[in-house]
C-alpha positions in Angstrom: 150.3 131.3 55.3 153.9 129.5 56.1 153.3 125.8 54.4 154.9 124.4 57.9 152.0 126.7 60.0 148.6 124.9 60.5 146.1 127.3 61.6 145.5 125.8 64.7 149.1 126.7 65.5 149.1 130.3 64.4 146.3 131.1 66.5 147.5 129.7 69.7 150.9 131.5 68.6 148.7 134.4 68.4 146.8 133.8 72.1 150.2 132.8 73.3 152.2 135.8 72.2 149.2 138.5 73.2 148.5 137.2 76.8 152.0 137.5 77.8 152.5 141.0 76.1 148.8 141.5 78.4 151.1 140.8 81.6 154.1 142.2 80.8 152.6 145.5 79.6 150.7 145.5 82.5 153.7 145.3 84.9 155.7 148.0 82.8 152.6 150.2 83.5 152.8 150.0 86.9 154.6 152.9 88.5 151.8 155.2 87.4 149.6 153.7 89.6 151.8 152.6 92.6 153.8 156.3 92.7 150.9 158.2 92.5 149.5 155.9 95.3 152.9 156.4 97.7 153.1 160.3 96.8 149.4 160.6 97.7 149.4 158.7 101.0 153.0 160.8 101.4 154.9 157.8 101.6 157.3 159.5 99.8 157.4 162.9 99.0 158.8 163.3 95.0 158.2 166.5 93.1 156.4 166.2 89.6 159.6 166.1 87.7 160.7 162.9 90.0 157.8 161.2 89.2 157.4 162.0 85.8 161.0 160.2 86.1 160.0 156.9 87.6 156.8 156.5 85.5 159.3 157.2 82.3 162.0 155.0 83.1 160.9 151.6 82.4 159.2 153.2 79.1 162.8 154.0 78.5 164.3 150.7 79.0 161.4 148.7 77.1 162.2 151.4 74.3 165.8 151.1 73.8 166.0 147.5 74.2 163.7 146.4 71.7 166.1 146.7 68.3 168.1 144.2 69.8 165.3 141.7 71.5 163.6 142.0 68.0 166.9 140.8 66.1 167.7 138.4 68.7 163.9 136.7 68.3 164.8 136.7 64.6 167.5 134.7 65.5 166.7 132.7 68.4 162.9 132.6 68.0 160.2 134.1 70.1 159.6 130.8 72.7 162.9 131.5 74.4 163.4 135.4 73.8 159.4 135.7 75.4 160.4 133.1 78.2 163.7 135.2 79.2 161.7 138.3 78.9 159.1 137.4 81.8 161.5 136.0 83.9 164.4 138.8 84.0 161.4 141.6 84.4 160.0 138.9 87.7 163.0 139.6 89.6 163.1 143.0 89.8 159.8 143.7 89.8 159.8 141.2 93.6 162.9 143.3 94.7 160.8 146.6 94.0 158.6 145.6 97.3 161.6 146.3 99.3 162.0 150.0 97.8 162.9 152.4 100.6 164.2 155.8 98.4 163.9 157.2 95.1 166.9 156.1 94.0 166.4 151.9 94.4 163.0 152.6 93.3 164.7 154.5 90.1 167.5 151.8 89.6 164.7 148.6 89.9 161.8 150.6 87.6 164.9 150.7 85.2 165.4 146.9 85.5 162.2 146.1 85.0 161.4 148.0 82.6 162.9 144.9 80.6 158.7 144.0 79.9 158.4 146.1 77.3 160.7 144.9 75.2 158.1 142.0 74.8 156.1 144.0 72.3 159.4 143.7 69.6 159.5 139.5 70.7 155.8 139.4 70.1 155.6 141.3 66.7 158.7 139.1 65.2 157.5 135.3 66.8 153.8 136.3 65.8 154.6 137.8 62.2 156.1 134.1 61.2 152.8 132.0 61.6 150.7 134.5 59.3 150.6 135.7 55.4 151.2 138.8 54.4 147.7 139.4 53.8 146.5 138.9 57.5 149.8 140.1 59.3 147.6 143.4 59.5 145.0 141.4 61.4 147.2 139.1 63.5 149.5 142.5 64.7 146.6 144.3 65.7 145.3 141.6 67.9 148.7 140.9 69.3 148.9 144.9 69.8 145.2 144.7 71.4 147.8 143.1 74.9 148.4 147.3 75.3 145.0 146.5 77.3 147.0 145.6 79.9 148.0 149.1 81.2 144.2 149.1 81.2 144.1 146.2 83.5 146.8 148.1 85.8 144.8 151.2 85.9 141.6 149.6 87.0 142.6 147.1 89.3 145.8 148.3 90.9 144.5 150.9 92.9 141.8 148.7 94.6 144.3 146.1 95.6 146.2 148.9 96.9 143.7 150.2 98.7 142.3 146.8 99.9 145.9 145.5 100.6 146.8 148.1 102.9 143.6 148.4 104.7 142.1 151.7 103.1 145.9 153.1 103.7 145.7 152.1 107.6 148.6 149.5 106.9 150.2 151.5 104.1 153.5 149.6 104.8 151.9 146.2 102.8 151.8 148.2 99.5 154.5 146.1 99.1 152.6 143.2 98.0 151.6 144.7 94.7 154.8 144.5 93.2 155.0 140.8 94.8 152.0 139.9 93.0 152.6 141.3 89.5 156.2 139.4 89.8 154.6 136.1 90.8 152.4 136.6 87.6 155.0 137.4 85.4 156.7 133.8 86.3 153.7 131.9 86.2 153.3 133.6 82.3 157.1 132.8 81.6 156.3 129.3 82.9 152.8 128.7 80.7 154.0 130.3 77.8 157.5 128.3 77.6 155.2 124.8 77.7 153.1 125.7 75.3 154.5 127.9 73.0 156.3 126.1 69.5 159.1 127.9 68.5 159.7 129.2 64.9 163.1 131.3 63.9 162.6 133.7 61.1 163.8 131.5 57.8 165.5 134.3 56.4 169.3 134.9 57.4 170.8 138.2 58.0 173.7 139.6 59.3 173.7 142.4 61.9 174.2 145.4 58.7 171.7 144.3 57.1 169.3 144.0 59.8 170.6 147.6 60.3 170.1 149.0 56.8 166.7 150.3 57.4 168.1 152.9 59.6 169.3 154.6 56.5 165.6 155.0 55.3 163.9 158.1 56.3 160.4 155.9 55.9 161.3 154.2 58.8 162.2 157.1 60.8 159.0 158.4 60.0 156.7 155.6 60.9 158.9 156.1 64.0 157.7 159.6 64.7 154.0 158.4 63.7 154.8 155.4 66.5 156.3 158.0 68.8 152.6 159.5 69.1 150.2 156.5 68.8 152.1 154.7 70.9 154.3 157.0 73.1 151.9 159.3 73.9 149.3 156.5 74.5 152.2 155.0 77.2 152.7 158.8 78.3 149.0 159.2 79.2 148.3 155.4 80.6 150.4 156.8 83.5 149.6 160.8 83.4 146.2 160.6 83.4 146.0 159.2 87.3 147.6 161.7 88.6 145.7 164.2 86.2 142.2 162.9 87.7 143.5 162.6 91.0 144.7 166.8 90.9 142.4 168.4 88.6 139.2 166.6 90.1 139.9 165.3 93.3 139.3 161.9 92.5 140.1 159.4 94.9 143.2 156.9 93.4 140.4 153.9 92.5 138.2 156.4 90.8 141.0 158.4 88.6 142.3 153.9 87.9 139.0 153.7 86.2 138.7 157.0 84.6 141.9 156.5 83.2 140.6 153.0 82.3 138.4 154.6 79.6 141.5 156.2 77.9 144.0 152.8 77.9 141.7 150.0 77.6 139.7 151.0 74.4 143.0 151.9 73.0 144.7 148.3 73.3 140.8 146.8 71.7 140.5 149.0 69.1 143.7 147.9 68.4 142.9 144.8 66.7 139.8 146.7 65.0 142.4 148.8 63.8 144.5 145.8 62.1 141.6 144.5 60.7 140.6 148.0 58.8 144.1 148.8 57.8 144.2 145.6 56.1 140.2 146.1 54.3 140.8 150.0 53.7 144.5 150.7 53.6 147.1 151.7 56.4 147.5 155.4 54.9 144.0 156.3 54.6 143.7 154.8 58.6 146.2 156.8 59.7 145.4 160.2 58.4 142.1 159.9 59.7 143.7 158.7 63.3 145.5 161.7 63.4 143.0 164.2 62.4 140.6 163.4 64.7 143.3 162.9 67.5 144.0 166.7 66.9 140.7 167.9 67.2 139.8 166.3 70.4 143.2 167.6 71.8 142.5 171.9 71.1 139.0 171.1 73.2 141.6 170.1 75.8 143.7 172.9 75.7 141.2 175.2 78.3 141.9 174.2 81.7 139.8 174.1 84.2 139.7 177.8 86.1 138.5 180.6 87.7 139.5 184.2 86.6 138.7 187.2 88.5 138.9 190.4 86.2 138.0 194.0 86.6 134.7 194.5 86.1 132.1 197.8 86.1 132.4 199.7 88.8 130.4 202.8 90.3 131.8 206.5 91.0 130.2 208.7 92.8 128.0 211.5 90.9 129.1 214.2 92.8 131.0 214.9 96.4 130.0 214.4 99.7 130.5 212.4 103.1 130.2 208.5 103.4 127.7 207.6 105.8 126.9 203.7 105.5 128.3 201.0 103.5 127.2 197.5 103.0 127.7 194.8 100.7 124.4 195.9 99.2 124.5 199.6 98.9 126.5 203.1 99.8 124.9 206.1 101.4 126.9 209.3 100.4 125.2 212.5 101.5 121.7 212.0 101.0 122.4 209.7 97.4 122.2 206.3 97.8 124.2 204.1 95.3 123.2 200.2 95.0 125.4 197.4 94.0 125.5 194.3 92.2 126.1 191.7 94.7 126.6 187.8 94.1 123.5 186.8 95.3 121.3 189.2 93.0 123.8 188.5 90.0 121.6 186.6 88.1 124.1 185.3 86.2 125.3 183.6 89.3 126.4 179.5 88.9 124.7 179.3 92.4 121.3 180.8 91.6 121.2 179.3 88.1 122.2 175.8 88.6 122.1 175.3 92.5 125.9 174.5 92.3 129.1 176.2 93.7 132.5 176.2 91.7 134.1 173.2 94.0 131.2 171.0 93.2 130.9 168.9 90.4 128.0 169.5 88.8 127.5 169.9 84.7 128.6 173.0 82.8 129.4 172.7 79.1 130.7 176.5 78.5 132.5 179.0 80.3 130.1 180.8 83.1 130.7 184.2 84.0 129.5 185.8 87.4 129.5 189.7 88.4 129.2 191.7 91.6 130.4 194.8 93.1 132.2 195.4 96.2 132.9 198.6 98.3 136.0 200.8 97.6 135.2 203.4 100.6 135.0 203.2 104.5 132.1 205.2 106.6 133.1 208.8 107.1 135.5 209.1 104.4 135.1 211.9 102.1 134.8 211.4 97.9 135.0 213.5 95.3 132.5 213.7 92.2 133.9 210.9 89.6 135.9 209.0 92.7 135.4 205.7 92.3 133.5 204.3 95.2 132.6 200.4 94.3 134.8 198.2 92.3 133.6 196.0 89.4 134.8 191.9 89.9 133.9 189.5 87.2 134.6 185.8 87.9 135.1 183.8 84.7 134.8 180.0 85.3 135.1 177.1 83.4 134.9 173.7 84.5 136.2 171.6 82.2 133.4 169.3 83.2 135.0 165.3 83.7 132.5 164.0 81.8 133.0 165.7 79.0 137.1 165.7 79.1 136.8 162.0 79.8 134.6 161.3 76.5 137.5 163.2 74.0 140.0 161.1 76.1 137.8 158.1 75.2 137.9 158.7 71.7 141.8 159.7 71.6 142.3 156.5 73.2 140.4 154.5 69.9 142.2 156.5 67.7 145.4 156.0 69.1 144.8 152.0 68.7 143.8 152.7 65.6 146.8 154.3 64.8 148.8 152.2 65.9 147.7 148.9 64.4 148.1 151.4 60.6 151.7 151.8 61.7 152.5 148.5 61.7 150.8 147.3 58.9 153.1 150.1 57.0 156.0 148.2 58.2 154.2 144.4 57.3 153.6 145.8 53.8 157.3 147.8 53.1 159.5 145.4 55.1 157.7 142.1 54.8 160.7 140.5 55.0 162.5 142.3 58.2 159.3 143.2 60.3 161.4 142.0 63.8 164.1 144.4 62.9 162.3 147.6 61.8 159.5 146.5 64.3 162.1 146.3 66.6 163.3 150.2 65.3 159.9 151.5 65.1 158.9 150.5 68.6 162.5 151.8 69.8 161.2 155.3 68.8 157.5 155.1 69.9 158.4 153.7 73.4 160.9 157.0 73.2 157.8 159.0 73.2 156.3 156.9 76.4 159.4 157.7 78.3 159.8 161.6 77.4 156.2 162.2 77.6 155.8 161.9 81.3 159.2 163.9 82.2 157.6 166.8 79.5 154.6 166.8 81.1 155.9 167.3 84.2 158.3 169.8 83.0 155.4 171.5 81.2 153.4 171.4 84.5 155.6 172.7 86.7 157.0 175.5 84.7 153.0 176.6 83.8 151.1 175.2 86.6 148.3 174.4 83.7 147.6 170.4 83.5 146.2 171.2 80.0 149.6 172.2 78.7 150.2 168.2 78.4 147.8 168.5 75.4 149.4 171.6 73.9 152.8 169.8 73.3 151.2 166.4 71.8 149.0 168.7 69.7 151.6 170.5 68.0 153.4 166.6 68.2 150.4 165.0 66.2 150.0 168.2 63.7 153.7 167.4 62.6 152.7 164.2 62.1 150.0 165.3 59.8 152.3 167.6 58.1 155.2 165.0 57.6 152.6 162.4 56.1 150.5 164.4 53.8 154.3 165.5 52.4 155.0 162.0 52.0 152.0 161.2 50.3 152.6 164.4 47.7 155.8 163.1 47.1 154.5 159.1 46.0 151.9 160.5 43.9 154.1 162.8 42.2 157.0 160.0 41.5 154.2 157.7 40.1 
């Protein structure tokens, strides 16, 4: 540890520095619940792509911004960068509330967006009050504030819905944004009293704070960052309106099923700083990613019903029609029975008391058959004419309790993965952790602002929800692929 830090210091530092990333992560996480509140009470009416706009906006700005903010805490120190941060996302974030079209609400969600740029302020000012040897620890707990989207997700939606009266007065949705902006100054104003500042005692100019770039390490952690962290960002947001469309959850219920994805990942977080620095970033990491890509191909099946052709009946030799029901065709004097859905007994209904729309618990596909007429009363068939068609109904559920539990566990893994990144960085770049922090999280917050413009690109050119989980599961096996190349490549140089 610094010889000028007591530890008393670096852990209020540390508390400091995560509870205002906790609030401004939580007001950069916003629009996934507040859109997909307005578009379901058709407030506004914005098509997939739109939204997948607004939610990736801020993402954008938090992303972009944070090469600089990190530099400029190097330089400035962490007290006042942290301080401007809260306040400049505040004002916004107020103005939001008076939102009347997509494009103010566009142009203010890119203004605020300004709160994610905390995460490169916090990494830098907390890095400088810890050794080397517990950096791994004190980033993972500072990277535990992601919990905040977690906070959005599960509490958002019942203010909104307790705000504006169960969507009777949907006009004072306007307070949310009023709230989060009051927090944000009350944050800026706590954390500038208390907070010491400490400017980074090595001095740089602007190239070389830029050489890193050159590096194709950094880029890589990047792309690692781009998943852990983008796609955790990506899916905060995506997941409420996921809930909300392929279950017909209510808002409040897909907040705190989503809540099960976002807030494990920002605790685990911290676990995840602790074991990178007891069993090694690398080793973390590979196992992050492994098991993120497993869980993600048990995603890939949506939930669906095919109809398919199925065995039909034909007629064993000519003759007149002379009755049809849904039960049986009399042709002549033969009489030909059929499969219908209530003696299939292969039937959802008849075998677990449940119909498709209801939500009860199938683990595997279920397939149903039955047979319908193909002829009318007084028509007349040949022999071999086929007189009842076959229909088989495959349906899967993709039962919510089941998707939600591989979401849970993505989620640790993610914070997990994340916390490994940045150790990477803490033990390669000891010595520049605000710039290539700064670089790293530029990258990874890239990934939170394309993923929810993809996804809705994905959706609306499929129709399939699932194919979110396609694209970050060919993302996360490039991953795999780029870091078992790396580690070849060490081994073989040593």
């Amino acid at each position: 540890m610094n010889s000028t830090s007591t530890p008393r210091a670096s852990y209020a530092a540390l508390v400091l520095s995560t509870f205002a990333f906790i609030v401004c992560f939580s007001a950069w996480m916003i629009n996934g619940v507040l859109v997909t509140y307005l578009v379901d009470q058709r407030v506004f009416n914005w098509s997939p792509i739109q939204i997948g706009w607004l939610m990736g906006v801020p993402v954008l700005v938090g992303s972009v911004f944070r090469l600089p903010v990190g530099i400029l805490t190097d330089k400035f120190g962490g007290r006042w960068v942290m301080t401007f941060i809260l306040i400049l996302c505040a004002i916004p974030m107020y103005f939001l509330s008076y939102a009347n079209n997509y494009s103010t609400f566009l142009l203010l969600s890119f203004c605020f967006g300004l709160g994610g740029t905390s995460f490169a302020a916090g990494v830098a000012y907390t890095s400088l009050w810890f050794s080397k040897e517990k950096q791994g620890t004190a980033l993972g707990i500072f990277g535990a504030g992601n919990i905040g989207a977690a906070f959005t997700t599960i509490f958002a939606p019942s203010l909104l819905k307790k705000i504006t009266n169960n969507g009777a007065d949907i006009e004072n949705w306007r307070a949310l944004p009023q709230l989060y902006a009051a927090l944000l100054v009350i944050t800026a104003i706590v954390f500038f009293i208390f907070a010491k500042n400490k400017i980074s005692p090595v001095s740089k100019s602007m190239v070389q704070r830029l050489m890193p770039l050159k590096e194709v390490r950094v880029w890589r952690f990047g792309l690692y960052y781009f998943f852990v962290f983008g796609a955790f960002v990506a899916l905060s947001q995506w997941l409420i309106p996921y809930y909300v469309n392929v279950y017909s959850l209510s808002i409040v219920s897909a907040g705190f099923m989503a809540a099960a994805f976002s807030l494990p990942a920002g605790l685990f977080r911290a676990a995840g700083g602790w074991l990178s620095d007891k069993v090694g970033a690398r080793m973390l990491l590979i196992w992050t990613l492994s098991v993120c890509l497993i869980c993600m191909i048990f995603l890939f099946i949506p939930r669906m019903e095919i109809q398919a052709p199925g065995q039909g009946i034909m007629s064993k030799k000519a003759g007149k029609v002379m009755a049809v029901s849904n039960s049986e065709i009399l042709i002549g004097s033969d009489v030909y029975t059929l499969q219908d859905k209530a003696g299939d007994a292969s039937n959802v209904t008849i075998r677990f008391g449940i119909h498709h729309d209801q939500e009860g618990f199938l683990f595997l596909p279920t397939t149903t058959f039955h047979q319908v007429p193909n002829v009318k009363v007084g028509e007349e068939v040949k022999k071999g004419d086929l007189i009842a068609k076959g229909v088989s109904l495959i349906y899967f559920q993709a039962n919510k309790w089941i998707f939600t539990t591989l979401v849970f566990i993505i989620g640790i893994m993610m914070g997990l993965g994340g916390a490994a990144v940045f150790k990477h960085i803490s033990d390669y770049y000891p010595n520049n952790i605000g710039t290539v922090g700064g670089i790293v999280g530029v990258l990874g917050g890239l990934g939170g602002f394309c993923g929810p413009i993809i996804f809705g690109f994905l959706l609306k050119q499929t129709g399939i929800w699932t194919s979110c989980w396609m694209f970050l599961a060919a993302l996360v096996m490039l991953c795999i692929v780029l870091q078992r190349t790396a580690i070849k490549a060490l081994l073989k140089n040593n």
